[in-house]
C-alpha positions in Angstrom: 80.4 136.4 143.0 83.5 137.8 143.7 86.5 136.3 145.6 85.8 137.7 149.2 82.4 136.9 148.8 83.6 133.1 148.1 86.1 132.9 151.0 83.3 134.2 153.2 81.2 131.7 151.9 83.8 128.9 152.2 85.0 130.1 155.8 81.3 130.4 156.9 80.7 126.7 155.9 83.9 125.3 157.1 84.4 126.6 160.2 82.0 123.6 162.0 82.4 120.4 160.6 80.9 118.5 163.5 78.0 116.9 161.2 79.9 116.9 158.0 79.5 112.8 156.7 83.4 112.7 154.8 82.4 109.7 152.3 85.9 108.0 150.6 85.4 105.8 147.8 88.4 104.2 145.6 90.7 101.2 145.5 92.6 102.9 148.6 94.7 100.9 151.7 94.0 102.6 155.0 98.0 102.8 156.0 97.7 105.1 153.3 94.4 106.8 153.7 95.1 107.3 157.7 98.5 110.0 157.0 95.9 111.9 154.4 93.0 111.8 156.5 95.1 113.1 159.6 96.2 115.9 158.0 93.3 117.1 155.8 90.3 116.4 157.2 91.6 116.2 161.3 92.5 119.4 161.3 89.4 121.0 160.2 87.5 123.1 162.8 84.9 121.8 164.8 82.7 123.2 168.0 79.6 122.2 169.5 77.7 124.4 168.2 74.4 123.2 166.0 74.2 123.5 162.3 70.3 125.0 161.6 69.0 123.3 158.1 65.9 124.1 156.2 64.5 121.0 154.4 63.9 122.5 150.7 62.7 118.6 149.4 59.6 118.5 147.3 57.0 117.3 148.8 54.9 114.1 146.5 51.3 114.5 145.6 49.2 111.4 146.9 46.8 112.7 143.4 47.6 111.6 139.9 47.8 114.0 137.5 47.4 113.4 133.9 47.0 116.3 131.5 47.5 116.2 127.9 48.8 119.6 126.5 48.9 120.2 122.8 51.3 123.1 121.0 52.0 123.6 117.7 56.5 123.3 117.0 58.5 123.0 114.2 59.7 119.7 115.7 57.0 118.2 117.8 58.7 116.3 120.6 57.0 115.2 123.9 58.8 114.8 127.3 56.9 111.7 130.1 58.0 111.4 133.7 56.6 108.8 135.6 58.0 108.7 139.4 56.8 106.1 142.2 57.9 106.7 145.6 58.4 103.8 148.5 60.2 103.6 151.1 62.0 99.7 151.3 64.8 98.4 153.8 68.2 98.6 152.6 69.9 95.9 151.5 71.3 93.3 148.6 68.0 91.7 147.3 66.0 95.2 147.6 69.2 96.6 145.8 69.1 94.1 142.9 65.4 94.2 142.7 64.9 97.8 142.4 67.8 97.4 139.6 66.1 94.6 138.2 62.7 96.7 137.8 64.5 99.9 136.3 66.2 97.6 133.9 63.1 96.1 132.9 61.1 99.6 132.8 63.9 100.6 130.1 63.7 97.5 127.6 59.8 98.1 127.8 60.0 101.8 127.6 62.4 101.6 124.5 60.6 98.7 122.9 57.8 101.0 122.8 58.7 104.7 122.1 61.9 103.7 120.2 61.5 100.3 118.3 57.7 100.6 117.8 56.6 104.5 117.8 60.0 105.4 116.4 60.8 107.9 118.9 63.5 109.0 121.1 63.9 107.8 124.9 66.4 109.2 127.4 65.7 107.2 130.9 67.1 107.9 133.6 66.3 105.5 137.5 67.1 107.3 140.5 66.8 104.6 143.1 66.7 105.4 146.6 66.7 102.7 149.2 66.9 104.1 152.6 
């Protein structure tokens, strides 16, 4: 992409910031956030006008699937994603019990792959608590 395809871009995008969500995060006071946000993100366009949005989520399978597929490498390796979806109320105890469960997931899932099977685990939890 070449510059004046980028400012285009970047114009196109900021020129209606009427549903934009600014998040600030940091150890910040707000006599000094309030001069920064004033002139930064104050300023920035904004009309009436609608922003249109297509939802590009993937959609879950209600089915379970559970295939076993066999190919011959140099270095066999095998990669195991297991998702659950649900949606829960936010708030502290859901928070800490959805951490709790991830947590617990991980020393069972390295107990077994790693300690026992002597593989390799990479985990990663995505919570989302709506």
């Amino acid at each position: 992409m070449d510059f004046d395809k980028a400012k285009a871009v970047y114009l196109d995008r900021f020129k209606n910031v009427k549903d934009f969500e600014f998040f600030i995060v940091g150890d910040i006071k707000a006599e000094t956030l309030k001069p920064l946000l004033e002139k930064y993100i104050a300023g920035i366009p904004s009309t009436s006008q609608e922003e249109t949005w297509i939802d590009n989520s993937s959609s879950w399978l209600n089915d379970n699937i559970d295939r076993d597929i066999y190919l011959k490498m140099e270095s066999p390796k095998s990669a195991v994603r297991v998702l659950y979806k649900n949606n829960i109320a936010y708030n502290l105890k859901n928070e800490l019990l959805v951490r709790a469960l991830g947590d617990i997931l991980q020393l069972r899932y390295t107990e077994s792959l790693r300690e026992k099977r002597k593989g390799y685990i990479w985990y990663r939890s995505i919570c989302k608590i709506k």
